[in-house]
Structures are given as structure tokens and as C-alpha cells.
C-alpha positions as CSV (number, residue, x, y, z in Angstrom):
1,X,-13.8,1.0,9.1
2,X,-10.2,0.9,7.4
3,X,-11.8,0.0,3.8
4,X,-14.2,3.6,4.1
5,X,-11.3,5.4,5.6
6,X,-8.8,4.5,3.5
7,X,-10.4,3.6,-0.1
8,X,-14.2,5.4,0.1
9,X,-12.7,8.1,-2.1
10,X,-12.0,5.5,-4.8
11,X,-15.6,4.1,-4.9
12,X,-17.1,7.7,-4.6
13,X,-14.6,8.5,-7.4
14,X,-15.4,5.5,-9.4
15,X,-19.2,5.7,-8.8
16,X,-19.4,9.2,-10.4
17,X,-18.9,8.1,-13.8
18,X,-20.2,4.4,-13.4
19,X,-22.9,2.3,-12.5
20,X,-21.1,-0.2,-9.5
21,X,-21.6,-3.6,-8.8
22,X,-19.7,-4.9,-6.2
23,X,-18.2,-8.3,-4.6
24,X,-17.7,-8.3,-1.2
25,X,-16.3,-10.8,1.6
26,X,-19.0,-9.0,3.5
27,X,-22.6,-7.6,3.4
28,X,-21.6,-3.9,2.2
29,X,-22.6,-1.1,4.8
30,X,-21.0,2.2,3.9
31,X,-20.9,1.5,0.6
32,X,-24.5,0.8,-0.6
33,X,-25.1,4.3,-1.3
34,X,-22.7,3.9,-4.5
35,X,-23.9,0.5,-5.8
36,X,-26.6,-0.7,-8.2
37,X,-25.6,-4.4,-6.8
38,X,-23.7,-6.7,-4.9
39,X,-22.8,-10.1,-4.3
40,X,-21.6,-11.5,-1.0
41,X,-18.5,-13.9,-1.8
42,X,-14.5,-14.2,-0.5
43,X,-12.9,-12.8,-3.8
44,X,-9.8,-14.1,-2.5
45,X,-11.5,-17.8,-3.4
46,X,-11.7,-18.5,-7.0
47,X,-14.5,-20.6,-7.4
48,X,-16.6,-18.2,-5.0
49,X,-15.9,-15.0,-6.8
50,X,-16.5,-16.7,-10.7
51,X,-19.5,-17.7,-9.3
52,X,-20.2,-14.3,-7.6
53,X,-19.0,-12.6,-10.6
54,X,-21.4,-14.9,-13.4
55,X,-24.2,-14.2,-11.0
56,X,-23.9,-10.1,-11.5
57,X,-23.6,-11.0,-15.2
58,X,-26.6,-12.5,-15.4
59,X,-28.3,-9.5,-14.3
60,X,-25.9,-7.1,-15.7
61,X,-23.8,-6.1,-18.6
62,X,-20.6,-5.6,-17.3
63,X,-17.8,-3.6,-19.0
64,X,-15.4,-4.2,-16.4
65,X,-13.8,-5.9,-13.8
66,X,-11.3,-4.5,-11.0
67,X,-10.0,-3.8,-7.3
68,X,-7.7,-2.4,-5.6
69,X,-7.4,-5.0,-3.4
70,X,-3.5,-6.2,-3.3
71,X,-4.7,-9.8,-2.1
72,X,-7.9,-10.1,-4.7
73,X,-5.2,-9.0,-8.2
74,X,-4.7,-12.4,-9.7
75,X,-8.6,-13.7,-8.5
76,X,-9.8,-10.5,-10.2
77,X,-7.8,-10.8,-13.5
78,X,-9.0,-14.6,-14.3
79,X,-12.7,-13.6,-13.4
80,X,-12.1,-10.2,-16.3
81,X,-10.5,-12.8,-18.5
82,X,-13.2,-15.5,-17.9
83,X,-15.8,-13.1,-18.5
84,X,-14.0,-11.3,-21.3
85,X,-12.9,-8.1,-20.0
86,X,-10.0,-6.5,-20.4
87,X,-7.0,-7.1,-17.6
88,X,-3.4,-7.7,-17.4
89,X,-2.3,-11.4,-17.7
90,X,-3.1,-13.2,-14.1
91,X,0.6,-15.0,-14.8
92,X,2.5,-11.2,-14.7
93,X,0.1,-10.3,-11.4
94,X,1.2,-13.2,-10.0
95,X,4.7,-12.0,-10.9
96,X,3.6,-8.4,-8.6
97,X,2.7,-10.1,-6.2
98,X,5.5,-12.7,-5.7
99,X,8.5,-10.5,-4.8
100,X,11.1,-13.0,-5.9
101,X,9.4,-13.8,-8.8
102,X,9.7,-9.7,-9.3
103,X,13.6,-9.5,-8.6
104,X,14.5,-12.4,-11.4
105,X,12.1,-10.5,-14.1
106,X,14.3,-7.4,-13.0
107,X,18.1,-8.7,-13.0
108,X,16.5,-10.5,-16.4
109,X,15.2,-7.2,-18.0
110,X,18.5,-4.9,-16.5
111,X,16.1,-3.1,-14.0
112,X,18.1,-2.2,-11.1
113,X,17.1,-3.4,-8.2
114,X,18.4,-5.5,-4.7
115,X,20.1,-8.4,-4.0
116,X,17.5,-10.8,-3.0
117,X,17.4,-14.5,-1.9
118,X,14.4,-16.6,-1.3
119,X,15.1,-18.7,1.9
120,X,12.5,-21.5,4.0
121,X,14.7,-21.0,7.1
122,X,16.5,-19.3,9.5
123,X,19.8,-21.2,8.7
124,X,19.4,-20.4,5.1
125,X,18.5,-17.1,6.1
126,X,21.8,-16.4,8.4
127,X,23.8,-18.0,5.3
128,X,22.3,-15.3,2.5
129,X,22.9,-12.5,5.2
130,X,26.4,-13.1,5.3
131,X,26.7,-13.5,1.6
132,X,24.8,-10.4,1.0
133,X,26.1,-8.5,3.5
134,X,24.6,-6.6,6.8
135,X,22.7,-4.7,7.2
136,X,19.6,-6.7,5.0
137,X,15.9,-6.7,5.6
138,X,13.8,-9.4,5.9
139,X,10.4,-9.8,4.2
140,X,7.6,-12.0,3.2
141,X,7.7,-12.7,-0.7
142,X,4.1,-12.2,-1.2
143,X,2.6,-9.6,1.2
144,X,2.1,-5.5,1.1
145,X,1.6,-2.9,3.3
146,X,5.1,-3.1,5.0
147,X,3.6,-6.3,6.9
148,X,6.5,-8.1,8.1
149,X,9.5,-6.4,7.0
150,X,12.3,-5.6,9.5
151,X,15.6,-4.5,9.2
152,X,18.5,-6.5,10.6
153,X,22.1,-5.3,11.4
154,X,23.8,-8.0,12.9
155,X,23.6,-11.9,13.1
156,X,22.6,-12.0,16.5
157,X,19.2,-10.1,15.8
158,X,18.2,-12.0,13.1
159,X,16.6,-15.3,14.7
160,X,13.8,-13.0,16.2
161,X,13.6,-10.9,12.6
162,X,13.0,-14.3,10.7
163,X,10.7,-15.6,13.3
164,X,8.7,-12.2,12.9
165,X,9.2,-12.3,9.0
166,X,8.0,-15.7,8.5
167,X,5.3,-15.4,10.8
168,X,3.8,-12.7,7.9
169,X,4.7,-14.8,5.3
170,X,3.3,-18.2,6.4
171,X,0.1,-16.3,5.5
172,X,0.8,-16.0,2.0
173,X,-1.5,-17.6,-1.0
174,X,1.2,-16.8,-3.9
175,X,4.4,-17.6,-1.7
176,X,5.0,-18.6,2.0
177,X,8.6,-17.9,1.7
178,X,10.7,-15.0,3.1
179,X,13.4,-13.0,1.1
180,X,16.6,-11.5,2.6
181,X,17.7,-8.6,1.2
182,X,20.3,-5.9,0.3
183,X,19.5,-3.1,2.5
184,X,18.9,0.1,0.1
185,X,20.0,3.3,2.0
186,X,18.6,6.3,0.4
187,X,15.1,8.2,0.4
188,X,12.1,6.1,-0.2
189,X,9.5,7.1,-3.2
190,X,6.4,5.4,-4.7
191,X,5.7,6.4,-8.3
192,X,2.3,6.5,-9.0
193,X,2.0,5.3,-12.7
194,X,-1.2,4.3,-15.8
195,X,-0.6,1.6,-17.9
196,X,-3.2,1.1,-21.0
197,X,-3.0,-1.1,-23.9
198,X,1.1,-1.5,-22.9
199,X,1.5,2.2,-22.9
200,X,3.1,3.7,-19.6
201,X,2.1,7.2,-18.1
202,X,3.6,8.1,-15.0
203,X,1.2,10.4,-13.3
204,X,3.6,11.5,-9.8
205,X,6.2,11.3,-7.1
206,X,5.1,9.8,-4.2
207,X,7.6,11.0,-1.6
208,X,7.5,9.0,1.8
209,X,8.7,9.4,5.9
210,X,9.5,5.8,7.2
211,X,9.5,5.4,10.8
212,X,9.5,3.0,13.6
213,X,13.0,1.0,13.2
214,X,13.8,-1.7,12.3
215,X,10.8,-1.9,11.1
216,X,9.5,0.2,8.1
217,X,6.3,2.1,9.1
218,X,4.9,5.0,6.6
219,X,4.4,7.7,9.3
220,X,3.7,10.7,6.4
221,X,3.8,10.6,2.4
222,X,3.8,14.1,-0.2
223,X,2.6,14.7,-3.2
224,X,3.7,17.3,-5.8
225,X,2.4,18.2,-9.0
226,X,6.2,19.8,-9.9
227,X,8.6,17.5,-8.2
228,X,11.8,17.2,-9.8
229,X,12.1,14.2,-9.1
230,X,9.9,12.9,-11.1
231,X,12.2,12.9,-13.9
232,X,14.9,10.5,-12.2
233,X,12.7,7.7,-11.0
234,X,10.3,7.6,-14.0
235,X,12.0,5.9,-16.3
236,X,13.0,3.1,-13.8
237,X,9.3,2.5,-12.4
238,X,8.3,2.4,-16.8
239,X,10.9,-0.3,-17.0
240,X,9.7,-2.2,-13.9
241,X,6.1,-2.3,-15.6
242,X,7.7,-3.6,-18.5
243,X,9.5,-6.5,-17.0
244,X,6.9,-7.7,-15.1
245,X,4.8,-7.8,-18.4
246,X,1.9,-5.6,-16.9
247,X,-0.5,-3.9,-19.7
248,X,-2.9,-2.5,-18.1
249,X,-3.9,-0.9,-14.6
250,X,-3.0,1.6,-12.1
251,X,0.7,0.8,-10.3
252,X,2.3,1.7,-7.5
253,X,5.9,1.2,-7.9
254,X,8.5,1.4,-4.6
255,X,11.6,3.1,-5.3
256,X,14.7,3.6,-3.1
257,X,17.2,6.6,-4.1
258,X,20.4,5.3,-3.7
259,X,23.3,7.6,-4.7
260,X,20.9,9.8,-6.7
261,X,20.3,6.5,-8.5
262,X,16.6,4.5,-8.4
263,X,16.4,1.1,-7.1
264,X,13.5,-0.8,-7.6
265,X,11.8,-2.4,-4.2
266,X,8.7,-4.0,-5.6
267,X,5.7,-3.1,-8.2
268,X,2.1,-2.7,-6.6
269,X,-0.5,-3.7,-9.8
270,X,-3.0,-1.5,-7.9
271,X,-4.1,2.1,-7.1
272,X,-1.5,2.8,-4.3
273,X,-3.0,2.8,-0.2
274,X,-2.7,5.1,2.3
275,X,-4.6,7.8,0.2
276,X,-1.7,8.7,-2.1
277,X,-4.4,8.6,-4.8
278,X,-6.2,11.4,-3.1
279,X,-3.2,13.3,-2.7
280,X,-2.6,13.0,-6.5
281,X,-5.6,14.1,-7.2
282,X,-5.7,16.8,-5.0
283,X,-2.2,17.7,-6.4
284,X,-2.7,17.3,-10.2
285,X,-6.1,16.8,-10.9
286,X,-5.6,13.2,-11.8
287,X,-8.3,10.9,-11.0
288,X,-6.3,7.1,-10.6
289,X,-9.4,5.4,-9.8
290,X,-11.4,6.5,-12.3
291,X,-8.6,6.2,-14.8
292,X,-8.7,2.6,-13.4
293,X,-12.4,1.9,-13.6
294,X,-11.9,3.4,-17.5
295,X,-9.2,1.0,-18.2
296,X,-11.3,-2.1,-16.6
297,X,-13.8,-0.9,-19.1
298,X,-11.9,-0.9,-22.3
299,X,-11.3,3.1,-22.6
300,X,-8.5,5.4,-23.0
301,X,-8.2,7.2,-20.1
302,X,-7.6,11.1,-19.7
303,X,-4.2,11.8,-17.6
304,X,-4.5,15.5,-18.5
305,X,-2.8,17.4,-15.6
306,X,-5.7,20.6,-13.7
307,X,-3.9,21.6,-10.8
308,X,-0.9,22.0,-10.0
309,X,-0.3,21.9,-5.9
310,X,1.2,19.7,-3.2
311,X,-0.5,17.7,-1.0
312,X,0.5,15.6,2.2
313,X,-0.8,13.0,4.5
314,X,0.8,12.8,7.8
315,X,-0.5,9.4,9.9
316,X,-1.4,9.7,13.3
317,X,0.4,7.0,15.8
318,X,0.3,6.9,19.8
319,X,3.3,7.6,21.5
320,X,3.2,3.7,22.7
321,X,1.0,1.3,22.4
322,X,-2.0,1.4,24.9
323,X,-5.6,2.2,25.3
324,X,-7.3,4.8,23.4
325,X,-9.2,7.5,25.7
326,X,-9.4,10.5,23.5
327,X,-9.2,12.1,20.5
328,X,-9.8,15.0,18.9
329,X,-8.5,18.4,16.9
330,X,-8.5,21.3,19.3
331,X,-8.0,23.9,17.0
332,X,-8.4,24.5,12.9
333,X,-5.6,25.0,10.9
334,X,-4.8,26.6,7.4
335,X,-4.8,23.9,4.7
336,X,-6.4,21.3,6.3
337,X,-8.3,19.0,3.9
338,X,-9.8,16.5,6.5
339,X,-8.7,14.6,9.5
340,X,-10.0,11.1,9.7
341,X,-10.1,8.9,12.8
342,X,-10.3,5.4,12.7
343,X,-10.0,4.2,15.9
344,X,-12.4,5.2,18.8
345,X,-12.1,5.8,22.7
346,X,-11.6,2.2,24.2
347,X,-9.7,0.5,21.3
348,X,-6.4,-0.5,22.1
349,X,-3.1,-0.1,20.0
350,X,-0.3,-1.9,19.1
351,X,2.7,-0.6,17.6
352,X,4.6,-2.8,15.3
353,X,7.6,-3.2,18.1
354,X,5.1,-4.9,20.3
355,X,3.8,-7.1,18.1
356,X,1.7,-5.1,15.9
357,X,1.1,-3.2,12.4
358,X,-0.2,-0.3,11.0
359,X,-4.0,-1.8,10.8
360,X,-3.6,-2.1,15.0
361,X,-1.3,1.1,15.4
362,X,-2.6,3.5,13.7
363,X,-5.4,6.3,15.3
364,X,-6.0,7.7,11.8
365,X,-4.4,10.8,10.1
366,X,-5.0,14.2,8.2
367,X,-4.6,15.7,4.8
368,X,-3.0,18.8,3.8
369,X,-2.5,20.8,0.5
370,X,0.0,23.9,-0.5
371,X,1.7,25.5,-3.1
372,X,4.5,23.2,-2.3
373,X,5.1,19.8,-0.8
374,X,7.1,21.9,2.1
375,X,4.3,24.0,2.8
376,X,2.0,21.3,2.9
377,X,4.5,19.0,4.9
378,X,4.6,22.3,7.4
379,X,1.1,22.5,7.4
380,X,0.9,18.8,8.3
381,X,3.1,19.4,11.4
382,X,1.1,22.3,12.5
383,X,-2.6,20.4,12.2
384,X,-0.8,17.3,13.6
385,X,0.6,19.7,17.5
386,X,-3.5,20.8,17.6
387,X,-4.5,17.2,17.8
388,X,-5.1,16.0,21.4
389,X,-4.2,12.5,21.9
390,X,-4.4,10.6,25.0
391,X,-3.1,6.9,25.5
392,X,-3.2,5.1,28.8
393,X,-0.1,2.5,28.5
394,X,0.0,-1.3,28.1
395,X,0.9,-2.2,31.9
396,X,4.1,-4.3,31.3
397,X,3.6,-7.4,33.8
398,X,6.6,-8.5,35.8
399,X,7.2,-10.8,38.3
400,X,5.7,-8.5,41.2
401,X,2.3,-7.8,40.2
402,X,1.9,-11.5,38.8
403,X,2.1,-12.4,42.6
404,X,0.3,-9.4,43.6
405,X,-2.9,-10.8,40.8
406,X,-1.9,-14.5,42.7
């Protein structure tokens, strides 16, 4: 239920202003009640979702085509271009979502960003570390959601961070490669931006808590309408659209502070996970999905600011990973939005130490809003002490009870 947790605001969102037809690796379930139509096809296959796609235009006039879907971008842009909708070139999505690609278009366009260097092994990947310089993080070139990134400090840790790294990336469609990386030390932002017709609007700040080292898990992001910050890192995020060459979309763009300085980490072509785009709108008024759907379809959208507030998401983890028992808020508390769970008594959970990721570590999490990102961030810490949480531990097998079982 990750897709209705996690993006069943956009489609509500969306489905408020148009009629939705939809193409899904699945027959839909939670989301029939906001489409006129679907088609069942894997939109990550190209000849599937054309057909998929001609099939709903036989029956429909379509204005638009779009996801937000990091895997489905450059699928989705040829099937819009195909059918002759409007969409970023698939050759500058590709660019998104190849992560080297991205770091030449930067160093070419002056954007500052890392040191980066593609490697295919772990000897090529010891030789850029030492050129580069510990600490470096490892990554997949073409992947999202933090999904196989890891920090490494010294040479002897990184055989098992490549191993992990690469085992991500070998799952790649744009790149199986992995990049190793100049470590950026400084506070981590997303800015949440609208591109239409090659016109940038940055809409907000995204600011983010990382957790779970080496490894980079987002444990809480915040959202507010009158960050100052927003002034700093805008003008790097507008010049990262540029280089890449994207005209038109919703980005998330991944921003390290470094000496009061932006960085660029990488460009998402997409509304941003995690519900940032609820926070946003709950913090400005902006809409980025519909703002998306309008832009699939042609129009101008309306960024006009309504509110201005903070809001903030804090993610709800286990302690280790285990066994789900229970779950459940004890108590209200002021500010509270919602509280979602997405994982029931009897699922286990993995944390990304033991082998896992956010899509098998995560319980779910809970929304707050405020006059101010700290009051909501407070507000987040109270909600979060009046959840109650139970996890019965993974029972770590050792030689004893393996002749005990024998």
C-alpha cells in the first residue's frame, strides 16, 4: 500500500480538476474511485505502455501524459511525444536519471556540484577513492530513493560498500554502474521547483534529517512557506534544470549546504516522494501535482502562494529490525494532520544495516503543520513519543542454537 500512502494525495489532487486515465503494472484497487479508465501494462516496457497508451486514445482525447514515477520518466516522455503531448525531451530525462550523465552536464554548464567517477568495479572503485579523497559515498548511477547509497571512510570498508552499491545498481535500466563520490558535509535540502515552456519557478525549501549511517535514510523532512533559505539554494537548483535541458515538469532538486554554499547532488524530473508535495501544499497553498497534470496538458499553471505555514513529516522506524506486533497513537496531539501506517501487526522489518531499505523499514509516519518549521518539527516530536510501537527482534542465529535446531 506504499503507492496510496505515499502518492494518493497526488491522484486525489490531480483528479479534482481532471478526468484520469490511468496505466498501471497492476489492476488498480484504491485508485478506481478517481479514474474514468485504465489499462493494465508495465510502463516501465516501452512497447507495452505505447500500446497501453494508443489503446486509451482510442477511446479518449487525451490532453496529457505524466507520472511521478522516477523509474516510468523517459517511458512516459516518448509515449507524450509519440502521441503529441507536451513533455521534456526523453534524451534530458534520461540525463535525470543517469547521475553521471547529470555531473558532466553540470561541471559543463558551471553548476557546482561533486566530484564524481563512474567505476564497473571495486578496484576501480578503491583507485577513484583515493584520488578523490575519503570520506566518499558510493551510489548506483541510475536509482532514487537513497537505494544503495553508503558512505565510506576508509579503504578497508569499502569492499562491502561496493558490493552493497552495486548490488542496487545491477538493477538499473539507464545505467548499471556505480559512482564514487566526494562526500558533501553540510545540511541536506530538496528544492521543490515548476518548470513550463523553459521558465523556472521555484515553489519551496525542502529541509531534510538523514539518519541511519553510513547509510543515508530520510528519517523527517520540513516545509516552510518563509524559509530564508530559499533564497541561497534557488538559484543553483534553476541552473541545474537548465543544464540538464529540462522544460517542463515538476523537479525535485537535492542540494547539499556546504560552507553556506549549494552543491548540487542530483535533479529528480518528478513531483518529489515522501509527501514533500503535501507538505508544500499544506505550507503554501501550492498544488505540485496539479500544477503537473496542467503542464502535461499544455496550460500555464498557477504558483500563486495562499498560505503561509510550516509543515513537517517525521517517518516512523523500529528501534531494530524485527517483527511488527503493534501499533498505534495513544494519545492526540495539537497539529497533527494525519498519521499513516503502512505496515501491519505480523510484517517484519528490515532496516537498511541489515540488509534493507526504507520500503522494508519503514512502519509509516505522521504529518504536522505550525506557524514555523520549529513548531511543527516540535510538534512532530511530541505526536511521534504518543505513538506506541512494539518490535519483537530478529533472533540473531549463532553457533549454539543452530545445534540446539540440529
Amino acid at each position: 500500500m506504499e503507492a496510496q500512502a505515499y502518492r494518493g494525495t497526488c491522484l486525489q489532487n490531480v483528479a479534482a480538476h481532471y478526468d484520469v486515465v490511468m496505466i498501471s503494472g497492476a489492476e488498480p484497487t484504491w485508485e478506481k474511485e478517481f479514474l474514468l479508465d485504465y489499462e493494465v501494462a508495465d510502463p516501465a516496457d516501452q512497447t507495452a505502455l505505447t500500446a497501453a497508451g494508443r489503446s486509451l486514445a482510442e477511446r479518449h482525447e487525451l490532453a496529457g501524459v505524466m507520472t511521478w514515477t522516477e523509474w516510468y520518466l523517459v517511458p512516459v516522455a516518448r509515449l507524450a511525444r509519440l502521441l503529441g503531448l507536451p513533455t521534456t525531451a526523453p534524451e534530458a530525462l534520461q540525463g535525470c536519471r543517469n547521475k553521471h550523465t547529470s555531473r558532466g552536464l553540470f561541471a559543463r554548464h558551471g553548476v557546482p556540484s561533486a566530484a564524481s567517477v563512474s567505476v564497473r568495479t571495486e578496484p576501480e572503485a578503491h583507485a577513484a577513492a583515493r584520488r578523490i579523497g575519503f570520506p566518499v559515498v558510493l551510489k548506483p548511477a541510475a536509482h532514487a530513493a537513497s537505494m544503495g547509497v553508503i558512505r565510506v571512510d576508509t579503504a578497508d570498508q569499502l569492499p562491502v560498500a561496493y558490493a552493497f552499491a552495486a548490488k542496487t545498481a545491477g538493477r538499473g535500466v539507464e545505467s548499471t554502474q556505480v559512482l564514487v563520490e566526494e562526500y558533501l558535509d553540510g545540511p541536506e535540502v530538496s528544492v521543490e521547483s515548476v518548470t513550463h515552456q523553459g521558465q523556472t519557478t521555484v515553489v519551496a525549501v525542502t529541509r531534510k534529517t538523514v539518519g541511519m549511517p553510513p547509510h543515508f535514510e530520510e528519517l523527517a523532512h520540513a516545509v516552510d512557506a518563509n524559509d530564508p533559505l530559499l533564497a541561497t539554494v534557488a538559484p543553483a537548483a534553476v541552473a541545474a534544470i537548465n543544464a540538464l535541458g529540462v522544460t517542463d515538469g515538476v523537479s525535485h532538486i537535492e542540494i547539499r549546504v556546504v560552507d553556506g554554499r549549494p552543491r548540487l547532488i542530483e535533479v529528480n524530473a518528478r513531483i518529489a516522494g515522501d509527501m514533500i508535495s503535501h507538505l508544500v501544499h499544506l505550507a503554501t497553498g501550492v498544488d505540485l501535482a496539479r500544477a503537473a497534470a496542467d503542464i502535461a496538458c499544455g496550460r500555464t499553471p498557477d504558483l500563486t502562494p495562499t498560505r503561509r505555514q510550516a509543515a513537517a513529516i517525521r517517518f516512523i522506524y523500529p528501534a531494530y529490525s524485527g517483527t511488527l506486533t503493534a501499533r498505534r497513537v495513544t494519545e492526540p496531539t495539537r497539529g497533527v494532520e494525519r498519521v499513516r501506517f503502512q505496515r501491519q501487526a505480523g510484517d517484519p522489518l528490515v532496516l537498511p544495516q541489515d540488509g534493507g531499505h526504507l520500503f522494508t523499514a519503514r512502519i509509516g509516519y505522521l504529518i504536522t503543520t505550525g506557524p514555523t518549521a520549529t513548531v511543527a518539527q516540535v510538534r512532530a516530536q511530541e505526536a511521534y513519543r504518543n505513538l506506541d510501537i512494539q518490535v519483537v527482534p530478529v533472533v540473531q542465529e549463532t553457533p549454539a542454537t543452530r545445534e540446539n535446531d540440529a
